[in-house]
C-alpha positions as CSV (number, residue, x, y, z in Angstrom):
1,X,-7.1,-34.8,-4.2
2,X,-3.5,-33.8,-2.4
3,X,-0.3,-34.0,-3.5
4,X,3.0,-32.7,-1.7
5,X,6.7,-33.2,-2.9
6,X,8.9,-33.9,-0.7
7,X,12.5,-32.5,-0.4
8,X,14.1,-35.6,-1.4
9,X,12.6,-35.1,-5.3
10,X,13.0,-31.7,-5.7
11,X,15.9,-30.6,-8.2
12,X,18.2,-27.9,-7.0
13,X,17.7,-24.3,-7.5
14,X,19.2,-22.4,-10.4
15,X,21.3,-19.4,-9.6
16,X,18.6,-17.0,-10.7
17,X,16.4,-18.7,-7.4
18,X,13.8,-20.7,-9.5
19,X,14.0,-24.4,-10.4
20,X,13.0,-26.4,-13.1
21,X,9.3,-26.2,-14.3
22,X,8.7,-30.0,-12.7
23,X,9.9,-28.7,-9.0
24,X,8.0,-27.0,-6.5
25,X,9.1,-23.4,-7.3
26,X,8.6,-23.9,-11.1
27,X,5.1,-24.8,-10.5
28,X,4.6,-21.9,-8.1
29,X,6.0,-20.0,-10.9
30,X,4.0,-21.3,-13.5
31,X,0.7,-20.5,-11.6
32,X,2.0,-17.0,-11.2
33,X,2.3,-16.2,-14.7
34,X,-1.1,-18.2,-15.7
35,X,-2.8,-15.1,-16.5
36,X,-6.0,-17.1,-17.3
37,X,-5.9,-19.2,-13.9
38,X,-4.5,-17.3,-11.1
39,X,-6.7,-15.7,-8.5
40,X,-4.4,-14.6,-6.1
41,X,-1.0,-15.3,-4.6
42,X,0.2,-14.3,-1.5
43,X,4.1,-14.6,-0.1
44,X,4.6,-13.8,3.5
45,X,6.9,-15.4,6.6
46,X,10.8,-15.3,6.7
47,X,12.9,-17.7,5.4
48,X,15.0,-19.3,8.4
49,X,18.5,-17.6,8.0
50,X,17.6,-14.8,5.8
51,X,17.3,-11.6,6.4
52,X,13.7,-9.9,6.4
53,X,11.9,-9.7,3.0
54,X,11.4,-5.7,2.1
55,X,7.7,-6.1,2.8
56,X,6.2,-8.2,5.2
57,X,3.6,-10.1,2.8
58,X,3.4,-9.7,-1.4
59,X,0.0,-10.3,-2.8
60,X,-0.7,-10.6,-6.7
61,X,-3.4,-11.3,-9.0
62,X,-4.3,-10.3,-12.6
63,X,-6.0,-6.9,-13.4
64,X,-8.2,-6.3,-16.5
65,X,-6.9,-2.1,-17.4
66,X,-7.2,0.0,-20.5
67,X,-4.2,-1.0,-21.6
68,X,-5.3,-4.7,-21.4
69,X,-4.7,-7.5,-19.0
70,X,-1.9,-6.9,-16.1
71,X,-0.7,-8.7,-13.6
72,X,-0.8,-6.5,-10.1
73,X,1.8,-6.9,-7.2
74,X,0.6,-5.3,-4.2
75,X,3.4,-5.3,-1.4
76,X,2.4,-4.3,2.4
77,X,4.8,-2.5,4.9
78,X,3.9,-1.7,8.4
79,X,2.1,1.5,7.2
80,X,0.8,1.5,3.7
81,X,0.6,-0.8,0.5
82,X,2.6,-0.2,-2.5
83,X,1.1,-1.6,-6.0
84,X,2.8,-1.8,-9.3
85,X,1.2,-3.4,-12.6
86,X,3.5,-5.3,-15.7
87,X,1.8,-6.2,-18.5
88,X,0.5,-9.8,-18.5
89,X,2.5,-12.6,-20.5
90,X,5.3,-10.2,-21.1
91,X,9.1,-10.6,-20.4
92,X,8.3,-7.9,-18.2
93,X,5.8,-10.1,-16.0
94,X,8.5,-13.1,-15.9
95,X,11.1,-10.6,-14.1
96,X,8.7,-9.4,-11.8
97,X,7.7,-12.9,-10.6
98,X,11.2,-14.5,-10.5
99,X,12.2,-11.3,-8.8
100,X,9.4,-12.1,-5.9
101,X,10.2,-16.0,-5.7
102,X,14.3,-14.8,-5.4
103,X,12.7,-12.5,-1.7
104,X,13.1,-14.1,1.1
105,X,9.6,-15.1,1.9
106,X,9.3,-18.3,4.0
107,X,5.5,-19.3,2.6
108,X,3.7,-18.6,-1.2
109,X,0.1,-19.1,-0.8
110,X,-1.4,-19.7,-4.4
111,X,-5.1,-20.1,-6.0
112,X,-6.2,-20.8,-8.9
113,X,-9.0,-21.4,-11.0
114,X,-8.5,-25.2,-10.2
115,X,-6.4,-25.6,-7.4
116,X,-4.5,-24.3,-4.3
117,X,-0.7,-24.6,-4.0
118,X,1.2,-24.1,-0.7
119,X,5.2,-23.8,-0.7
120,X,6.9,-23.2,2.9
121,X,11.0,-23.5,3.2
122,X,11.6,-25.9,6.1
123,X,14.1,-25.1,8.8
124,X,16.5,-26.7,7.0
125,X,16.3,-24.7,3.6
126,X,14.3,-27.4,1.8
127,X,11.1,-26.3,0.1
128,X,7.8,-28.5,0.1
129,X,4.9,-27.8,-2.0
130,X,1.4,-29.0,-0.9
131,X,-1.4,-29.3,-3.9
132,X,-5.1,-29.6,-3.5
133,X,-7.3,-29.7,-6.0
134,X,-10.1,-26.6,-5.4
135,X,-12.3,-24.9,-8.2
136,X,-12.9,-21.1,-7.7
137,X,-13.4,-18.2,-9.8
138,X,-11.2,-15.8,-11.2
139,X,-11.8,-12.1,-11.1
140,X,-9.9,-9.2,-12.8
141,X,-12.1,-6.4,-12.7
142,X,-9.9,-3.6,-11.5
143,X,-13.0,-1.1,-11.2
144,X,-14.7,-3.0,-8.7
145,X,-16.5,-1.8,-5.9
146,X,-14.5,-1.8,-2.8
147,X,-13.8,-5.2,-1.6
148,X,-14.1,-5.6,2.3
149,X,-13.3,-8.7,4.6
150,X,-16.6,-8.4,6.6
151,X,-19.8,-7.5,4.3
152,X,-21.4,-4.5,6.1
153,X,-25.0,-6.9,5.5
154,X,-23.8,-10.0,7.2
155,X,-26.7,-11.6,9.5
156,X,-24.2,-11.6,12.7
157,X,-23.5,-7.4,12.2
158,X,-26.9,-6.7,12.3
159,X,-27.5,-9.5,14.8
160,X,-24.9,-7.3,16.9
161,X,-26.4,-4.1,16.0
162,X,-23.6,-2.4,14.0
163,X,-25.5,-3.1,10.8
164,X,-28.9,-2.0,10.0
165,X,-31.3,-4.5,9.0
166,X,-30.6,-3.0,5.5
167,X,-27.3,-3.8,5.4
168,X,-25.7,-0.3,6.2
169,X,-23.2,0.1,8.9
170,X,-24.6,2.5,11.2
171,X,-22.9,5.9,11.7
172,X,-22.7,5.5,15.6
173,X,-20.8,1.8,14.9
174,X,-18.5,2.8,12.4
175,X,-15.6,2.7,14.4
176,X,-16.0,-0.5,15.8
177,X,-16.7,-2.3,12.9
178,X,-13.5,-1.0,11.4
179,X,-11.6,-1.9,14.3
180,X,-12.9,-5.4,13.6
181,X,-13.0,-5.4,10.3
182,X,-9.1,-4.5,10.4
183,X,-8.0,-6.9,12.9
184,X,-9.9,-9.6,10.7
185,X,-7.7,-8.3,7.8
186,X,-4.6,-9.2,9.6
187,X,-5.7,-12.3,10.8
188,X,-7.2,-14.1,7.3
189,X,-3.2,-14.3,6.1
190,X,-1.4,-14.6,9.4
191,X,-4.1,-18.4,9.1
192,X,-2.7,-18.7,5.8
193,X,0.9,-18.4,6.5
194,X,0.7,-20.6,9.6
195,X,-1.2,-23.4,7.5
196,X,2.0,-23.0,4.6
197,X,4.4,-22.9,7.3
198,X,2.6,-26.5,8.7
199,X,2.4,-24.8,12.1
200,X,-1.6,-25.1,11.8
201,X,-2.4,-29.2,10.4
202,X,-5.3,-29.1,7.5
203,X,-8.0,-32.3,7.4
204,X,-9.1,-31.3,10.9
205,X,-11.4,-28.5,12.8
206,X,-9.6,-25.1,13.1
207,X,-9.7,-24.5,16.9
208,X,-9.9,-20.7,17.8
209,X,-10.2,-19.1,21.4
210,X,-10.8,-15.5,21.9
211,X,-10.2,-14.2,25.2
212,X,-11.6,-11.7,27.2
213,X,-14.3,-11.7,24.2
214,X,-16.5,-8.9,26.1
215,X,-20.1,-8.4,23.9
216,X,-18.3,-11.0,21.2
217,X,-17.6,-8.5,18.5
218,X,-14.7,-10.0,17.5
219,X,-15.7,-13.7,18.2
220,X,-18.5,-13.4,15.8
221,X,-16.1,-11.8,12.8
222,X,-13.4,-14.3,13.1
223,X,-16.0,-16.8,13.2
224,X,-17.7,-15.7,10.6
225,X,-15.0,-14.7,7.8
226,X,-12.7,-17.8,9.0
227,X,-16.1,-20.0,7.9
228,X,-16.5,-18.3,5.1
229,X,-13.0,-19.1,3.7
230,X,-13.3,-22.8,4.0
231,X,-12.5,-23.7,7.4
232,X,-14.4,-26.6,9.8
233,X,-13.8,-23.6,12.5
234,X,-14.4,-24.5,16.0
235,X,-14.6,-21.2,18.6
236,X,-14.7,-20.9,22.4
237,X,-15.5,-17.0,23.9
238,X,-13.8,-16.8,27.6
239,X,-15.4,-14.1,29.2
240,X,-16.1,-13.7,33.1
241,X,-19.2,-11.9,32.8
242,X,-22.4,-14.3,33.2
243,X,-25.1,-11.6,31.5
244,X,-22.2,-11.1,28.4
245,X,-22.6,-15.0,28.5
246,X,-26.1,-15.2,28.2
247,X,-26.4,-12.5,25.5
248,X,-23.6,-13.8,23.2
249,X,-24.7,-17.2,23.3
250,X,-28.7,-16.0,22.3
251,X,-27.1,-14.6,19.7
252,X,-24.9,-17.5,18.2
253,X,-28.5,-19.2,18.5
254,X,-29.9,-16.9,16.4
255,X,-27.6,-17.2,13.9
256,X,-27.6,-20.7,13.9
257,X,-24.0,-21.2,14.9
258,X,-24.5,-22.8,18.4
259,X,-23.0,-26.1,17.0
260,X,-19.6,-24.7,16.2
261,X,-19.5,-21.5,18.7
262,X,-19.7,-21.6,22.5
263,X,-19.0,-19.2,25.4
264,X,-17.3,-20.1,28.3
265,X,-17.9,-17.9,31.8
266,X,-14.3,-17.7,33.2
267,X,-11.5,-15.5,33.6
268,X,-8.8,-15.6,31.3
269,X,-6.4,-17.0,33.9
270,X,-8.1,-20.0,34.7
271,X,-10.0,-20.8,31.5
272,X,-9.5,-24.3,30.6
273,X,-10.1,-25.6,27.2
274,X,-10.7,-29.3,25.4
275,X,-8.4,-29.3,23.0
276,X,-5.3,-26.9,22.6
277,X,-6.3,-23.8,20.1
278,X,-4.5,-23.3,17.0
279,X,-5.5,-19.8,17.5
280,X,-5.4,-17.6,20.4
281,X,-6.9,-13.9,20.1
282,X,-7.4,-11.7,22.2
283,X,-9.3,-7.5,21.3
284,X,-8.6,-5.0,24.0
285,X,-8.2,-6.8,27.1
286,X,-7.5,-4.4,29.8
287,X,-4.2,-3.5,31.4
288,X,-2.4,-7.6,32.5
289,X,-5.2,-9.2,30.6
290,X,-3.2,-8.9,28.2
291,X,-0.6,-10.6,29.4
292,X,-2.7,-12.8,30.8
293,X,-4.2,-13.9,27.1
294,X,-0.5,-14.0,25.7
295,X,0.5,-16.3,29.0
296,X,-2.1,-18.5,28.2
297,X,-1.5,-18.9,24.6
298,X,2.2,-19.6,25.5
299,X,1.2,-22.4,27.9
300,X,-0.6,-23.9,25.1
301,X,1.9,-23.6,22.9
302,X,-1.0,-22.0,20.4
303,X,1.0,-21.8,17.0
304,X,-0.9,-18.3,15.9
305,X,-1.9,-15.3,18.3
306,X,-3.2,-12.0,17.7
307,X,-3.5,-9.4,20.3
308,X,-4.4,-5.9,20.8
309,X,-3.5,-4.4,23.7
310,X,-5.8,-2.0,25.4
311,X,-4.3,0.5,28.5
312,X,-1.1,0.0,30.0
313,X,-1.2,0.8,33.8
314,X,1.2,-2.0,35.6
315,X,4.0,-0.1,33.8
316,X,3.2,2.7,34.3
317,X,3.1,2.7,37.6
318,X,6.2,1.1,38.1
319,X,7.7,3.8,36.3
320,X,6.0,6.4,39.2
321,X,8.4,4.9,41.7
322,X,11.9,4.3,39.8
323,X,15.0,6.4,38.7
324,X,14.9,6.5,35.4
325,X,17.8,6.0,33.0
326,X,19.9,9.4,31.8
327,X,19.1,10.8,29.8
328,X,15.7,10.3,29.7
329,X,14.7,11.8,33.0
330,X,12.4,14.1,31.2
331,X,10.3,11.1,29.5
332,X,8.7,10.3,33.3
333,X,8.3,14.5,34.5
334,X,5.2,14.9,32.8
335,X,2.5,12.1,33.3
336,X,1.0,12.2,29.3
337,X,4.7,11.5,28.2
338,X,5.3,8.7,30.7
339,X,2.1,7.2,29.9
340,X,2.7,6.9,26.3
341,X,6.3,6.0,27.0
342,X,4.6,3.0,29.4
343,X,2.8,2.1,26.2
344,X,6.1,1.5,24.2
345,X,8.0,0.1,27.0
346,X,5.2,-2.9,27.7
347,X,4.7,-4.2,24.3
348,X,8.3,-4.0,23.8
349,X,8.5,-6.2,26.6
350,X,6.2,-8.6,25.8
351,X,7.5,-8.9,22.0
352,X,11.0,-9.7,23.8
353,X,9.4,-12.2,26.1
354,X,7.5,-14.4,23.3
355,X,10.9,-14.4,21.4
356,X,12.2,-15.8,24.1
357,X,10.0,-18.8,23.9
358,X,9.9,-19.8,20.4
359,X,8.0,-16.8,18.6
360,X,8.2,-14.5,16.2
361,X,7.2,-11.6,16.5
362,X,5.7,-8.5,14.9
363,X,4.1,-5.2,16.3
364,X,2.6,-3.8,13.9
365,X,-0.9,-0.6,13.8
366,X,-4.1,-3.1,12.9
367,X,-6.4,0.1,12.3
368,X,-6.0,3.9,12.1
369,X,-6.3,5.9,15.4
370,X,-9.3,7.8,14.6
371,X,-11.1,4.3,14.9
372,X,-9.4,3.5,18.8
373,X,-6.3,4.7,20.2
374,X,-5.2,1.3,21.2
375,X,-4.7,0.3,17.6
376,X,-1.2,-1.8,18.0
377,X,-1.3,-5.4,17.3
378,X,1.1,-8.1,18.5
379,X,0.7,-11.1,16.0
380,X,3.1,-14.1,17.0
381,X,3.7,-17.2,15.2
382,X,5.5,-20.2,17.3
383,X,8.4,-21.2,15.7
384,X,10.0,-23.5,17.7
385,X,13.4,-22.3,17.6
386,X,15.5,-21.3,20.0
387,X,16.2,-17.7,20.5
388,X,19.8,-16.7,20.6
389,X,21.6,-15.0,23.4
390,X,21.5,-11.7,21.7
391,X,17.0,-11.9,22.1
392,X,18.0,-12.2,26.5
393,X,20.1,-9.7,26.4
394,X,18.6,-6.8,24.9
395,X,15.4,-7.8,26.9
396,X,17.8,-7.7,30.3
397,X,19.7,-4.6,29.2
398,X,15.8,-2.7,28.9
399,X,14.2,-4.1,31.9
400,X,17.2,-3.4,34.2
401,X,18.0,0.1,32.5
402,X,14.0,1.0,33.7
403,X,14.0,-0.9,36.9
404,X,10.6,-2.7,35.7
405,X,9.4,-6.4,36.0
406,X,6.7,-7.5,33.3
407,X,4.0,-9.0,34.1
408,X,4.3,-11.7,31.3
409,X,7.6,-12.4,32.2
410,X,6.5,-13.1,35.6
411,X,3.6,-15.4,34.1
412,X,5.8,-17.1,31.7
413,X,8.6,-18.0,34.8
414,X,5.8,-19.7,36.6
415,X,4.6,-21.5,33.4
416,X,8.4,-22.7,33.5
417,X,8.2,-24.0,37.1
418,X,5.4,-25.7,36.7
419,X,6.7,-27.5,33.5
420,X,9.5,-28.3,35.9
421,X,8.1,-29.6,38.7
């Protein structure tokens, strides 16, 4: 069963940022402060118009401490989480929660013991709530043992060879399954946001691409943990490597997944797809891959992409072969400087390019650098909306100051003539 109000019945705000208990925000309140019911809550996005929340997303659930029940608010920066406790069903608990619904967030994401709530603003400042009726468990132990996205025993880590076939991640693969691992962390709620948002429509498959997929590490995960949560998840691998090919798809086989899960043999410029992804990701593509993968998801207008860059050589050499802007002369003398400042430069770039073209954008480290030193993360959510003259500018200003052309800028310009002609 679904329900969603729309913005014609909801009451208006109060001045303290909540509404009544029958409106959309009351209920999302209400579930908040359930201390029996709630299983987790998370508030992420931008309002359109406001100003960036102080975190980027706000998770909270009840805890069971010493000193009793407690409701927990986790809040994420681009570094490091930051947790807090008030005591449950206290005055204390109320403040905190109208404090969180008064933060600019753009999407609450809400489970309960008996149902799901999702509350997005709309462009136009008017809040919908969606309802659907889902029966789950509620856990509060605040002892538990570690909780991580990808269970080290999964049949597709051993299937890959990063787990044991006792379930242990194996000391050689330890770094790649955290690199995964991580990047799945980032994606589960980036999903969740673009679903609240309505970016992403529910009542149909999920359709995911991941390009440049290599030995399918990655393809596997998101498949796996994206099925796990619920999702009727559709997934295409583009790879142009016909022995990767062969070997991913004897895997899928093995797992049983060959109805949902298929590898195509192409590069990622010319890979051509069924239906238009709602998700586009793309794990250490080389050098203009990248830019490749990110051109692509623009020209499918793909509402959610994740990408991780991997080395940055166009840029860098261009940077051999220009004057560079005073003062910063000394940033392209000695080649390990220039190489890092190519790193910066490019994914600045292509941040300011997706703007450009209805994202938003956010670069943010998806795993620590003792795991891979290509641990940045672009993750872009279409918006739609037109970026204002201030976005062209600063990207003109940087580009011109360092005499460079990006390659995704040159992709995206011939997306644009082709939409023309």
């Amino acid at each position: 069963m679904q329900a969603e109000l729309e913005p014609e019945s909801m009451p208006d705000m109060n001045p303290e940022g909540t509404d009544d208990e029958s409106g959309p925000l009351g209920a999302v309140r209400a579930a908040l402060l359930s201390s029996q019911s709630l299983v987790r809550a998370i508030g992420s996005g931008r309002r359109r118009g406001a100003e960036a929340p102080a975190y980027h997303r706000a998770e909270i659930r009840y805890v069971d401490l010493k000193a009793g029940r407690h409701l927990q608010i986790t809040e994420f920066d681009e570094r490091q989480s930051h947790t807090r406790n008030a005591p449950a069903d206290s005055a204390e608990a109320g403040e905190v929660v109208d404090e969180l619904l008064r933060a600019p967030y753009g999407n609450w994401h809400v489970e309960t013991t008996g149902e799901t709530l999702r509350l997005r603003y709309t462009k136009k400042g008017k809040v919908l709530l969606h309802r659907e009726q889902e029966t789950r468990e509620q856990w509060t132990d605040h002892d538990r043992t570690k909780q991580r996205v990808l269970d080290p025993a999964a049949p597709f880590l051993v299937e890959l060879g990063i787990s044991d076939h006792h379930g242990r991640v194996k000391p050689s693969r330890q770094s790649k399954y955290k690199q995964i691992e991580e990047f799945c962390k980032l994606l589960a709620p980036a999903l969740e946001e673009a679903i609240a948002a309505g970016r992403i429509t529910t009542g149909q498959p999920l359709q995911v691409v991941d390009l440049g997929c290599g030995n399918a590490y990655l393809t596997l995960a998101a498949y796996h943990l994206l099925t796990a949560a619920g999702h009727d998840v559709r997934m295409t691998g583009i790879d142009h490597n016909p022995a990767a090919r062969a070997r991913n798809t004897k895997r899928v086989a093995a797992l049983g997944w060959q109805d949902h899960l298929r590898f195509v043999d192409a590069t990622i410029a010319d890979a051509q797809l069924d239906v238009r992804p709602d998700v586009v990701l793309a794990l250490h593509a080389c050098d203009t891959a990248t830019d490749d993968a990110l051109a692509r998801a623009v020209g499918w207008e793909a509402p959610l992409v994740l990408a991780a860059p991997c080395c940055h050589h166009d840029i860098q050499k261009q940077l051999k072969s220009v004057e560079p802007p005073a003062p910063y002369g000394l940033m392209t003398r000695y080649g390990i400087v220039r190489e890092r400042l190519a790193d910066m430069l490019t994914d600045s770039l292509r941040a300011a390019v997706l703007r450009q073209v209805g994202y938003r954008v956010e670069v943010v480290q998806f795993v620590d650098s003792e795991h891979t030193p290509r641990n940045l993360l672009l993750r872009a959510a279409r918006t739609g909306a037109t970026a204002g003259p201030e976005v062209r500018a600063e990207y003109e200003e940087l580009v011109g100051a360092w005499q460079v052309t990006p390659r995704l800028a040159t992709l995206v310009q011939e997306l644009n003539r082709e939409a023309v002609s």
